[in-house]
C-alpha positions as CSV (number, residue, x, y, z in Angstrom):
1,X,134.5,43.7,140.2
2,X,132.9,44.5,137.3
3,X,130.3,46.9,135.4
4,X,131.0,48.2,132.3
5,X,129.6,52.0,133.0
6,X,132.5,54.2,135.0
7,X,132.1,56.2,138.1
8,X,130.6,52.8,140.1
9,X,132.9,52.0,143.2
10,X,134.9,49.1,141.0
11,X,138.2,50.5,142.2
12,X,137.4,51.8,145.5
13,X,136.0,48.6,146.2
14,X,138.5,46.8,145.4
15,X,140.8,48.8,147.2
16,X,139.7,48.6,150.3
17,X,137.9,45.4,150.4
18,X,141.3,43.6,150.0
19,X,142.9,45.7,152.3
20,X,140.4,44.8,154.8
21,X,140.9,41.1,153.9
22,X,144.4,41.5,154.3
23,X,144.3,43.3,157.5
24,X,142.2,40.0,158.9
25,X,145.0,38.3,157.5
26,X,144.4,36.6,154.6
27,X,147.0,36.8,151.7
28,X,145.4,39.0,149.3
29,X,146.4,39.8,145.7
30,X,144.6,42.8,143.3
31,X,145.1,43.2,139.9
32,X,144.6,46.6,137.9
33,X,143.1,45.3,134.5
34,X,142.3,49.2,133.7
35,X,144.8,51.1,131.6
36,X,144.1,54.3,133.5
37,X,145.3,52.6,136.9
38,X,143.2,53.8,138.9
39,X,143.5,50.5,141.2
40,X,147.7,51.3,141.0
41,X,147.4,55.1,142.1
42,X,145.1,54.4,144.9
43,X,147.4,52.4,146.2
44,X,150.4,54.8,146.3
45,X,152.4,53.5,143.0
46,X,153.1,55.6,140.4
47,X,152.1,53.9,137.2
48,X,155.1,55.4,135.7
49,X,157.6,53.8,137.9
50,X,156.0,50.3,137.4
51,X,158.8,48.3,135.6
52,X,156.9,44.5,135.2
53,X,153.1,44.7,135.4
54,X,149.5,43.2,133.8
55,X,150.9,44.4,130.3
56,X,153.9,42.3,130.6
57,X,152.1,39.3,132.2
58,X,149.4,39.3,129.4
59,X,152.1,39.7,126.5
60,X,154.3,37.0,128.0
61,X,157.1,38.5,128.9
62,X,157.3,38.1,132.1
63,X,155.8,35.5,134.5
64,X,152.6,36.2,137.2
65,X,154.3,35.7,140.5
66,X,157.5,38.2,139.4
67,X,155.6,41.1,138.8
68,X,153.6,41.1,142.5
69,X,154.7,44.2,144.5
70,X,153.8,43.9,148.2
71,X,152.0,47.1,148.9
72,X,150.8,46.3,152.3
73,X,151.6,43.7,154.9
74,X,149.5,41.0,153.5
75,X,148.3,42.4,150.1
76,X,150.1,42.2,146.7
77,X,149.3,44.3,143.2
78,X,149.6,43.2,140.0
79,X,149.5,47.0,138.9
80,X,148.8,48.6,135.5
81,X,150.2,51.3,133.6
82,X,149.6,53.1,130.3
83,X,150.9,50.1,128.4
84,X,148.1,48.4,128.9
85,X,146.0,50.5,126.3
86,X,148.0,48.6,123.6
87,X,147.3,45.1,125.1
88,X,143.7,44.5,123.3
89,X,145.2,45.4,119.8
90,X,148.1,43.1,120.0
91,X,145.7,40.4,121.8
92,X,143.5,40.6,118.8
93,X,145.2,38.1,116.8
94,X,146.4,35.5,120.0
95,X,144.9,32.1,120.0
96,X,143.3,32.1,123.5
97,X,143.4,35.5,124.2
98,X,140.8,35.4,126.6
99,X,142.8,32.5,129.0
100,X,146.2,34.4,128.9
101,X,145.5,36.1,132.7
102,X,144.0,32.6,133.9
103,X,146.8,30.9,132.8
104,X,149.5,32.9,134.2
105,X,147.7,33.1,137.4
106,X,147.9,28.8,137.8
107,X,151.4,29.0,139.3
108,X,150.1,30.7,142.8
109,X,146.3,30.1,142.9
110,X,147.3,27.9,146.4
111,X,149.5,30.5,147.5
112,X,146.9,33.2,148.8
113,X,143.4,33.5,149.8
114,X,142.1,35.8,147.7
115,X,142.6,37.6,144.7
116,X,140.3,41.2,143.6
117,X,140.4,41.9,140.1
118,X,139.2,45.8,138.9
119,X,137.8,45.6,135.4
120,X,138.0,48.7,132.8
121,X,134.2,50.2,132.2
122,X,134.2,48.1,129.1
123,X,133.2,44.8,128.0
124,X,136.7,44.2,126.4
125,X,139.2,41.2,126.0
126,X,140.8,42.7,129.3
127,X,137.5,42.2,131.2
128,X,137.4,39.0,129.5
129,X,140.4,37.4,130.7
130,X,138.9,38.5,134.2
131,X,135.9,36.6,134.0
132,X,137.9,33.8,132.0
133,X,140.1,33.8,135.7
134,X,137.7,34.3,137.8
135,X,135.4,32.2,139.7
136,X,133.1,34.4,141.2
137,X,131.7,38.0,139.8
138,X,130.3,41.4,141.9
139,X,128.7,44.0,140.4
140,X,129.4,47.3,141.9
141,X,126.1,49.2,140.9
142,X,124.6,53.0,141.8
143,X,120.9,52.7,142.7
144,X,119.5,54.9,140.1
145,X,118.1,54.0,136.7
146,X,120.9,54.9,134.4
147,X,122.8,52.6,136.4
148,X,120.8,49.9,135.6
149,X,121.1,50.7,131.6
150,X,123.4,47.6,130.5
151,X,122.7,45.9,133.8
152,X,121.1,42.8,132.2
153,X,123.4,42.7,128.3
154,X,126.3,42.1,131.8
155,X,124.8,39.5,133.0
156,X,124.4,38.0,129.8
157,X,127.9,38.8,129.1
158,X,128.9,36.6,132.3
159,X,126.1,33.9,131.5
160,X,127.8,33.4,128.2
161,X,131.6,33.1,129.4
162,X,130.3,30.5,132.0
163,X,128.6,28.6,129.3
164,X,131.8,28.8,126.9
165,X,134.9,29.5,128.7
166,X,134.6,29.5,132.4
167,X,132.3,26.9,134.1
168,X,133.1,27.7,137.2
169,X,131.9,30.9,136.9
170,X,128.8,32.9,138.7
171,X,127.7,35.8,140.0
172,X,127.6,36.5,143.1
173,X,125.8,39.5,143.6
174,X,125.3,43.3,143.6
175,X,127.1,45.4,146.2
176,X,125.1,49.1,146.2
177,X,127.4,52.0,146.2
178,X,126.9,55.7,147.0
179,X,123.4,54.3,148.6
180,X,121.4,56.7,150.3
181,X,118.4,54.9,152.0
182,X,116.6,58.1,152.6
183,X,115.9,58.4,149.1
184,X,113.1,56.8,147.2
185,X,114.9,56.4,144.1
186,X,117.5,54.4,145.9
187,X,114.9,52.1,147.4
188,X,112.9,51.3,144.5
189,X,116.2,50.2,142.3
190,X,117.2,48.1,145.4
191,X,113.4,46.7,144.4
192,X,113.5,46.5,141.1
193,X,117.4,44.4,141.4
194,X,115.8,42.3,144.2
195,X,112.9,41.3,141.9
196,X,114.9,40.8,139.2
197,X,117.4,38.8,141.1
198,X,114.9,36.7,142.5
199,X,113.2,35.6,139.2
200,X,116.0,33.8,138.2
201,X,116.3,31.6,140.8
202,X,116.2,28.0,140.0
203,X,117.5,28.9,136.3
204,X,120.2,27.2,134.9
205,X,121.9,31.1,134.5
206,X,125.0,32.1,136.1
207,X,123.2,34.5,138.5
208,X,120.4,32.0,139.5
209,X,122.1,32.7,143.1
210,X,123.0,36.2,143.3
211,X,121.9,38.5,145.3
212,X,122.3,42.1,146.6
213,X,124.4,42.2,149.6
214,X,123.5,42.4,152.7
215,X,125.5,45.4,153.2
216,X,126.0,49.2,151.2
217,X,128.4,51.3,150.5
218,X,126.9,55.0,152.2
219,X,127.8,58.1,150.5
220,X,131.1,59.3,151.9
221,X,133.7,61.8,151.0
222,X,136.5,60.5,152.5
223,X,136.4,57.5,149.9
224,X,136.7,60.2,147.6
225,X,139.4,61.9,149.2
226,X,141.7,59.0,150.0
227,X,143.2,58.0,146.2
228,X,144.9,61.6,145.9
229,X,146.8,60.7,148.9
230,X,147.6,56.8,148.0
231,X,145.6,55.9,150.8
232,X,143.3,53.1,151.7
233,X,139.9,54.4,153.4
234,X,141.8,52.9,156.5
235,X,144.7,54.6,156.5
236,X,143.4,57.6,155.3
237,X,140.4,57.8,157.9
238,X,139.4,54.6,159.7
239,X,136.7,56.0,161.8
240,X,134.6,57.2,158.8
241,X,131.2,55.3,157.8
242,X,133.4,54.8,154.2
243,X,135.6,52.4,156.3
244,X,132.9,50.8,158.8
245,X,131.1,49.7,155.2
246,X,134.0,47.9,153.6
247,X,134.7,46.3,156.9
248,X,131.2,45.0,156.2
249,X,131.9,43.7,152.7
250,X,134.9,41.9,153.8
251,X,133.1,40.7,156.5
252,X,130.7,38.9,153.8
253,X,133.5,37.9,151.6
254,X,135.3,36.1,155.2
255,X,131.6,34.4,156.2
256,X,131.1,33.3,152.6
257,X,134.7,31.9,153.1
258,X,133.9,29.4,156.2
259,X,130.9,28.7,154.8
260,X,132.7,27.1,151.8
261,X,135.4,25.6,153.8
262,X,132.4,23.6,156.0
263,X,131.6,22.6,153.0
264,X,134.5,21.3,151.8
265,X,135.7,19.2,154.9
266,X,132.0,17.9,154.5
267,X,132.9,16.5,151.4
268,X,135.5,15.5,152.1
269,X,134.8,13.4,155.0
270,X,132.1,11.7,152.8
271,X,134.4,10.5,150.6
272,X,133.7,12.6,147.9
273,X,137.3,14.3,147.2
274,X,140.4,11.7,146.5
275,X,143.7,12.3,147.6
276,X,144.8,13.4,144.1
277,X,142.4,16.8,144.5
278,X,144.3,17.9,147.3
279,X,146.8,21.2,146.4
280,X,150.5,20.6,146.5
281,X,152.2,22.8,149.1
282,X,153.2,26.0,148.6
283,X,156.9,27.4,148.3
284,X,158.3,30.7,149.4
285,X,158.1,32.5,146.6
286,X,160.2,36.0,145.9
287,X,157.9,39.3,145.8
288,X,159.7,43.0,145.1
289,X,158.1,45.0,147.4
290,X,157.1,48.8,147.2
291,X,158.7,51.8,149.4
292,X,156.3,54.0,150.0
293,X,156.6,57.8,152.1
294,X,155.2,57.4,155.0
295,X,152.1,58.7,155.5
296,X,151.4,62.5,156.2
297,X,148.0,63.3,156.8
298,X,148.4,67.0,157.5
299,X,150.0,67.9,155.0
300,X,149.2,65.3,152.0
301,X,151.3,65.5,148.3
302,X,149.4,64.5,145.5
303,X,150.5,61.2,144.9
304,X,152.7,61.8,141.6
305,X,154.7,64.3,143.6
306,X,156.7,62.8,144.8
307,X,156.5,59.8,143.0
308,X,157.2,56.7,145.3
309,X,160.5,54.7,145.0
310,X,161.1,51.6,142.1
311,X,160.4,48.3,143.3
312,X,163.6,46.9,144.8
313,X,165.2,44.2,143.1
314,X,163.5,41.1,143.8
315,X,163.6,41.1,147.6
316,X,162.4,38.0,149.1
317,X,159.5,37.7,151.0
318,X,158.9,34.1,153.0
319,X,155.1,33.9,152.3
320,X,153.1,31.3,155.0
321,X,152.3,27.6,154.4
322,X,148.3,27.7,154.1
């Protein structure tokens, strides 16, 4: 998720679209690249309490699949803390700064299904190792025309890692957040993008094949609300249109899924993949996973008070054979 102006729906989005993914379930990691961890406090942690985390990982003291807590059945975070403001000055000098995260993240990539990475508002070496990692890029994006300031120099930005460092990667699309269709200004940015979006199409450019989704994020309060209460939107209120929208997303994310999976067995019964492409099995691997209060909807606590309990040791959690 990424967009380098603040305020989007990055986190929220990433939030609650992997927690929908996991509740279908898929085995779902996220990963708070943002020093103010944002992605970590939604999610109930305490950033403070966070012993092993992306600043560790990225400085190499301590390996990827170690510092996973299990947050929710299904859905692991690779969380962030203040730490992680001093990661881009001591990164400035690494050879290969930018493929630190990718490389780290080798060891599991045939372990889960998906993995959500929230990017800071900046086009820094942290949202570089993100796009360096990643294969696929959405752009979480407020229909109305500040927004859109630094829209294209992103897409450029992306164009220019997939030329240089990451091949593989593209850009998906645009996910519209805080939409209201009843407003004219929302419908002629969605107009504008689409046009936009549709010019490129037969380029050579990483987001030749993007698109807006299909679906939009409607203005809601409750997706405010839920982060002071280290809630997902489904915990927190599941009947809300805030929860019936990410459903959606994930929904995409799942049909986009099959789609490549046809695909693949397509391929694959033409001949075109050798036996040598084929993942190795996975192996249990050992996950500390997070207490956390159970949830009190009546009468909430702001969620640094308390603060939930330390990861426990390194508690081992059997995860499926894909």
């Amino acid at each position: 998720m990424l967009n380098q102006k603040g305020g989007v729906g990055k986190t929220t989005t990433v939030v609650n679209t992997g927690a929908a993914l996991a509740a279908a379930g898929r085995r779902v990691i996220v990963i708070d690249l943002d020093p103010q961890a944002h992605l970590t406090i939604h999610l109930g942690v305490e950033p403070q309490a966070v012993q092993a985390g992306v600043y560790e990982v990225l400085s190499g003291s301590a390996d990827f699949m170690q510092c996973l807590m299990l947050v929710r059945p299904n859905l692991w975070l690779l969380a962030a803390n203040i730490n992680l403001v001093g990661a881009e000055t001591e990164l400035v000098n690494v050879v290969g700064r930018e493929i630190i995260l990718r490389e780290a993240m080798q060891t599991c990539q045939d372990q889960f299904d998906f993995c959500l990475i929230d990017c800071p508002p900046s086009l820094s070496v942290l949202s570089l190792n993100a796009l360096a990692a990643a294969q696929e890029v959405l752009i979480p994006l407020q229909p109305h025309f500040l927004a859109l300031q630094g829209f294209g120099k992103l897409l450029q930005t992306v164009d220019l890692v997939n030329k240089r460092i990451n091949r593989n990667l593209k850009v998906t699309g645009v996910l519209l957040c805080m939409n209201d269709t009843r407003a004219s200004l929302s419908n002629e940015v969605r107009a504008d993008i689409e046009q936009f979006l549709t010019s490129a199409r037969g380029t050579n450019s990483a987001w030749s094949e993007a698109q807006i989704l299909p679906t939009f994020i409607r203005r809601n309060i409750k997706l405010a609300e839920a982060p002071s209460y280290g809630k997902t939107i489904f915990e927190y209120d599941p009947d809300c249109n805030g929860a019936e929208d990410y459903a959606n997303v994930a929904k995409f994310f799942l049909e986009v899924e099959d789609k490549s999976k046809e695909t693949s067995s397509v391929r694959q019964a033409a001949g075109s993949a050798s036996p040598e492409s084929t993942p190795p099995a996975a192996t249990p691997i050992e996950i500390r996973e997070v207490n956390r209060p159970a949830p009190q909807r009546d009468t909430p606590a702001p969620v640094t008070e308390p603060s939930p309990a330390q990861p426990q040791g390194n508690a081992p959690v059997s995860t499926p054979q894909p």
